[in-house]
Each structure stands twice: as C-alpha cells, then as structure tokens.
N, C-alpha and C positions, 0 to 999 in steps of 0.2 A: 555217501562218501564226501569228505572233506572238498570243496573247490576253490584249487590257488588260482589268481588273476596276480598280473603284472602291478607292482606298487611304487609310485614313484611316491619320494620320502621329501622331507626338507633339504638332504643334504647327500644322496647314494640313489641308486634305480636297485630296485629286487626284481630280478627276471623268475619265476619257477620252474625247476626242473622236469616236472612230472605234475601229475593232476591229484595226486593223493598226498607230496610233501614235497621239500626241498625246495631249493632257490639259493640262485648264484646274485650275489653284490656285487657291483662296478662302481668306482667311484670314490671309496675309501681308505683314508691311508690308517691301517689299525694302529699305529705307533703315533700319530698324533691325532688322538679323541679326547674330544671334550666330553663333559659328563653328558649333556643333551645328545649329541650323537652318539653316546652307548646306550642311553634309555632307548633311541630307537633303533638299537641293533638288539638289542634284548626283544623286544618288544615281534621285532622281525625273526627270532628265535624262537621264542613261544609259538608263534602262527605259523611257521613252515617248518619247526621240528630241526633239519637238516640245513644247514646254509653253510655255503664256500664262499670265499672270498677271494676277489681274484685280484692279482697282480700286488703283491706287497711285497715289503722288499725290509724286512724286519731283524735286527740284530737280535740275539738269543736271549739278551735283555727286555729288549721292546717287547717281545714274544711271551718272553714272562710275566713281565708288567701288565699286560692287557690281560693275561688268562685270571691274577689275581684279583681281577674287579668281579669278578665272576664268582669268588666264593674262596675257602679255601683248597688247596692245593693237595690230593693224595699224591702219595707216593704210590708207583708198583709195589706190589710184594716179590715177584719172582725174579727182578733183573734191575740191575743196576743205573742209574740214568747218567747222564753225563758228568764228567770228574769239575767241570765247571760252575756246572747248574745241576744237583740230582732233581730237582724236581723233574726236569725235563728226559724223557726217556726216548733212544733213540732207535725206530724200527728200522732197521738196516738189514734187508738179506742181500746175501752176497752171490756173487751168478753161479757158482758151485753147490750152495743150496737148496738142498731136494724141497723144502717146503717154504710156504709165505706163514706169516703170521695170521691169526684172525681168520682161518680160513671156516669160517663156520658160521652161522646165522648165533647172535648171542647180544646179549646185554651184558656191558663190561661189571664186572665184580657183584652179579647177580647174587653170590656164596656170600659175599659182605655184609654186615649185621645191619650196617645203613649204605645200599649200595650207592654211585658214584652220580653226582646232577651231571655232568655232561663231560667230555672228553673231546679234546681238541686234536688235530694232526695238520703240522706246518710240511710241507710237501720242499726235499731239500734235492735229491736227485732222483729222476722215474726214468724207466724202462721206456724204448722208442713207441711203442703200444702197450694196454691193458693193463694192471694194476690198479685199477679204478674199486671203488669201494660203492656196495649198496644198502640202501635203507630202507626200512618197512615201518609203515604207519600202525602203530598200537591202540591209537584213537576207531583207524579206521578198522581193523580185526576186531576190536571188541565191538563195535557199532553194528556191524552187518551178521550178528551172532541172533539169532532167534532167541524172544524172549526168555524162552523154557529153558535155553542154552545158558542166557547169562542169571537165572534164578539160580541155576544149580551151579554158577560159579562162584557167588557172591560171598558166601560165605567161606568158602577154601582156600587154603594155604598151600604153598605148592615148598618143599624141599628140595634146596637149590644148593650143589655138592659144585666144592670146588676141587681142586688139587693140593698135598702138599709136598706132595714129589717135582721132579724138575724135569721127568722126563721129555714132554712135548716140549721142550726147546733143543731136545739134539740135533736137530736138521740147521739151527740156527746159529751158526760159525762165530757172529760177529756181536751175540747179543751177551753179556758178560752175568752169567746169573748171580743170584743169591737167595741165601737161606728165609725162607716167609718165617721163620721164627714160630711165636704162638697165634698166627693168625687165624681166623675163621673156617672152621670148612665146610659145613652146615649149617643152613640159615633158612627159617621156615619167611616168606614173603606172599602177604595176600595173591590170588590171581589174578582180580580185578583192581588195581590201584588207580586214586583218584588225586588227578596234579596238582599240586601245591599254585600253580601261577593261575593254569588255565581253569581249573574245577571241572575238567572233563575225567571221565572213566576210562582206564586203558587197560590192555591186557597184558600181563605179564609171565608169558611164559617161552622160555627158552633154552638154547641145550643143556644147562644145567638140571634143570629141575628134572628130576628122578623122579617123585613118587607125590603124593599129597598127601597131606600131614592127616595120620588116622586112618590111611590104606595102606596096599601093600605096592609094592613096584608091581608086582601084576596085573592089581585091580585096578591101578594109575595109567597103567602103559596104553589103552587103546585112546582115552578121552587126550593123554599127552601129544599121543601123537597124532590126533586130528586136528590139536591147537596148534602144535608147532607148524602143521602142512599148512593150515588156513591163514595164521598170520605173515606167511609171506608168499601171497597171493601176487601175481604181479602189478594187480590195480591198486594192491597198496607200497606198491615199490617208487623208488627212483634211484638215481646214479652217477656217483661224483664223477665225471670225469678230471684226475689232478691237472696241475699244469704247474712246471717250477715256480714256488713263491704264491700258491696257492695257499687256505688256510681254512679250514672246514670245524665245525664245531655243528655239535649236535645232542639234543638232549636225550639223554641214556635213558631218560626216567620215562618216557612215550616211543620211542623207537629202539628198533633193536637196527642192526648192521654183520655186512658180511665184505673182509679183503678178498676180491677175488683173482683168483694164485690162476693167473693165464699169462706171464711173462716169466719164466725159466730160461735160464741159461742170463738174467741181466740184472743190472743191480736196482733198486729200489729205495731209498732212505727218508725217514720221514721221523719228525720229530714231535712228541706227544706229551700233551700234557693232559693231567686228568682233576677236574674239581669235587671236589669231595661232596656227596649227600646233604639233604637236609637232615 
C-alpha cells in the first residue's frame, strides 16, 4: 500500500490525511500562484490523489482562474451552474432537503466517452458537523488484487450507464436542472486504467458500471460486486474534513469519492468546478 509522509515544499507544508492518500496544504494563497508553485501543487496532486486546501479566501473569479490552469473546463449535463459563471456549479441542499448529493461511492462522469481529469469543490457554507466527503485509493485496490485477479481484469471493459432522466435530483429544492440534451449514456471504459502522469495501474470500477462488455448483467454482477466492496476498503480511504473557504481537488481518474449525507435538517453549499479528461 501506498505511504504518505509529511512534505515540506519550497513554498506550502503538505500534511497527509490518512496513509493510503490525501493531504491537507497550509500556506498558500491559490489566487496569487506563480507558475512554479502550481508545478508543485500538481506535482502534490499526482502523489496524494486527494488534497484540500486550507484557508483561502477566493473571489468566484480567482476560483475560476486557478481551476482553468488545470485543463479545460466541463460543464454539468444535469443542472445549471451559476447565472455568473456557468462553469461553476453550485451544490447547495437546503435544510428541508431529504437528500445530499453524491451520496454514493463513484467516479464523477464515469458514462462520459472521455470521463472528467479531476473535480474541484470550494467549501462556501457547511453544516455545524459532518458533510465531510471520502476518498478511496484506485492505485491501492488494484495493487492488493492477487495476480490471477488482475490477469482476468486486464483485458475487460466494464459498461458504465448513466442517466438521462432528472429524477435523482427531486429531493434537491435549490439545484436548478436542465435538459443533458444528446449526451452519453453508455460508455464501455477498460477496468484497469493506466495514469497518464503517474504510469501507475488503477482500478476502475464504480456504481455505474452495470455489466462488462460481452457478459450479461448476471454473469457481471458477483465479480462487480466484489470490486466495488474491495475498493473501498477502509485502508484505502481518507476524509476531507471541510472548513469555510477550504478548497479540495482530486483526481477522478485514480480515486473514486463519497458526500456523506449525516447533516439533515442544515444547509451545505459548495461550489464545483469540473476539468474536463484527457
């Protein structure tokens, strides 16, 4: 399994959150970086997967401006993003709302034909407890996979079904939908994916994916669901705890993530932006 140790940089300290990924920065103001300290926030990216940023204090401008060095910019397909800035989409549940968003273990736009390099969330108002979001090492579930296990992955495709209904957002009062138009809704995506930065092997499979391409959802459903229970093992977890003006970004393409919905009855708001695939 992966081991973070504490890294202090030219310019920021990276504490790790957990022993299989993540790590909180103290230190940096994201709205005024020079290009050498984003090669080493990148660089800090790749090697913990998961990083929060703490204490910044970023207009919806600065916010923008920094996520765009990163690549380009998707859009959501199901909901609207700000009348300011659409790039920017805002998760807002409201204390009347029976459900959180994201309540599920997944890689964001896994159904997408080239799904998303990494997904940002700036943290604008949280609940007095919990709303915290978790992550799971993809590095580390495919690593601790017995040889035999990953021979017989190497070659499959896993079918990864999205939505083109809008229902799963009724419980969400304040998110403003729209129409996904002719978007994707099946997308076959290898199992084992190998990272463009890192050249490591990871496992890609999450609640989308329904069947493997050339079985049946039947024949699919025991192997699925022994991948999905084993990649988020606890030894491959860790756990943003937010805090106002926090600012988390993490690579969708090696970790998957889960919002966990334990604050009801309070408001949450959080503001996301998503970079688009290679």
């Amino acid at each position: 399994m992966t081991k973070l140790a504490i890294l202090s940089t030219k310019n920021f300290v990276v504490e790790p959150l957990a022993g299989s990924l993540g790590a909180e920065v103290w230190g940096v103001d994201l709205g005024a970086l020079d290009e050498a300290g984003f090669e080493e926030i990148y660089r800090v990216f790749v090697e913990y997967q998961a990083v929060i940023f703490r204490d910044q204090h970023l207009t919806t401008d600065q916010y923008l401006a920094f996520a765009k060095r990163w690549g380009k910019i998707q859009l959501y397909p199901y909901a609207k993003g700000l009348a300011s800035h659409p790039e920017v989409l805002e998760l807002l549940r409201a204390e009347t709302d029976p459900v959180a968003f994201g309540n599920v273990w997944h890689f964001d736009g896994s159904n997408y034909k080239i799904p998303p390099k990494a997904t940002m969330l700036y943290a604008i108002e949280l609940p007095p407890a919990g709303g915290d979001t978790m992550f799971a090492n993809m590095y580390d579930a495919y690593a601790s996979l017995s040889p035999g296990m990953k021979s017989l992955l190497e070659p499959l495709k896993g079918l990864n079904v999205g939505q083109r209904e809008l229902s799963f957002f009724s419980g969400l009062s304040k998110m403003e939908q729209k129409d996904p138009g002719d978007m994707v809704v099946t997308t076959a995506h290898p199992v084992v994916r190998t990272h463009p930065d890192s050249g490591r092997k990871s496992l890609f499979v999450g609640h989308r994916m329904e069947s493997f391409d050339g079985m049946t959802p039947q024949e699919s459903a025991p192997l699925i669901a022994f991948l999905r229970n084993h990649a988020i093992r606890p030894e491959f977890t860790c756990r943003f705890p937010w805090q106002v003006g926090s600012l988390g970004i993490w690579d969708n393409r090696c970790a998957q993530h889960y919002a966990v919905d334990d604050y009801a009855g309070y408001r949450r708001q959080m503001h996301r932006i998503t970079i688009a695939g290679e």
